[in-house]
C-alpha positions in Angstrom: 4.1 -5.7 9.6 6.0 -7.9 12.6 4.4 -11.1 11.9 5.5 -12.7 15.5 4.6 -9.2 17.8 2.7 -9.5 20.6 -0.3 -6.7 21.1 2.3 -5.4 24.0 4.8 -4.3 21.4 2.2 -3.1 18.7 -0.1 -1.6 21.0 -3.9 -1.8 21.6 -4.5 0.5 18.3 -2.6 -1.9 16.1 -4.9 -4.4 16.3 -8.2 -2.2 15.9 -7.0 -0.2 12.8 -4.2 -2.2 11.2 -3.6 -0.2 8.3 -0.1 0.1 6.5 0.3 4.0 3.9 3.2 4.2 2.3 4.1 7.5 -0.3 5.2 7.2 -2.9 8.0 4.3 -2.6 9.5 5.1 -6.0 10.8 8.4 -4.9 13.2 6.5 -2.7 13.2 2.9 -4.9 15.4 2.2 -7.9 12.9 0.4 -10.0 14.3 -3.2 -9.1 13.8 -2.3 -5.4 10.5 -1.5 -6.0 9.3 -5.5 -7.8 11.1 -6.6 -4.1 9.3 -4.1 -2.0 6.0 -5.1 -3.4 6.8 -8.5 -3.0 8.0 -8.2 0.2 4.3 -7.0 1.1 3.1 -9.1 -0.5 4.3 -12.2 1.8 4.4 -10.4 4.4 1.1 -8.6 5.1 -1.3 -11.5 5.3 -1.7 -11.9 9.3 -1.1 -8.2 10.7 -1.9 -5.9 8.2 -5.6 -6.1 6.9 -4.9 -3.1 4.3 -2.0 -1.5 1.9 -2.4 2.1 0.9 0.4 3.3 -1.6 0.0 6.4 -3.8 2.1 6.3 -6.5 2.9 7.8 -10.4 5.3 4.9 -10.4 4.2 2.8 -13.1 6.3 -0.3 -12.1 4.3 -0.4 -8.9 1.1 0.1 -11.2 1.9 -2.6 -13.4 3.3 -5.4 -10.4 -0.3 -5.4 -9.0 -3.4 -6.6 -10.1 -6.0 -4.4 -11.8 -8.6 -5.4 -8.9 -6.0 -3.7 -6.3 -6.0 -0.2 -7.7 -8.2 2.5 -6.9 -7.7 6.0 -9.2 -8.5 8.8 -8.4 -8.7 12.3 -10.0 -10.9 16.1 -10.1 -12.8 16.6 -12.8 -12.9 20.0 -14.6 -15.8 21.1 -12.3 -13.2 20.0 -9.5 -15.7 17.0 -8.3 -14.1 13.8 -7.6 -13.7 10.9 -10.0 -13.0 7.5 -8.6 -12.2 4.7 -11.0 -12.4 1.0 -9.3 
């Protein structure tokens, strides 16, 4: 997320796989904190970080994003996977 680093301080693997997975935020977040946190990403991720993961049950986070930017998944009764784009 250092929008300035150099590929010293990040490292050679930062800049092959620059992926960002944060779990469940809202276990830590007051609900407030959690609008500023997305936001923060938000402005923040566009030059280092190509991809946000976030699992959540939080549904302020749910609702702050665009439907096009969540991915749900679940099992089925036969315990297949469902994903839902």
């Amino acid at each position: 997320m250092q929008r300035d680093a150099s590929g010293d301080y990040l490292g050679s693997n930062a800049k092959v796989f620059p992926v960002l997975s944060i779990e469940e935020p809202e276990a830590h977040l007051h609900p407030a904190m959690q609008y500023k946190f997305l936001k923060f990403l938000k402005e923040n991720s566009k030059e280092k970080v190509r991809q946000i993961f976030i699992t959540t049950h939080s549904p302020n986070i749910t609702a702050a994003v665009g439907l096009d930017q969540i991915i749900c998944l679940h099992r089925k009764e036969d315990n297949s996977l469902n994903v839902a784009y």
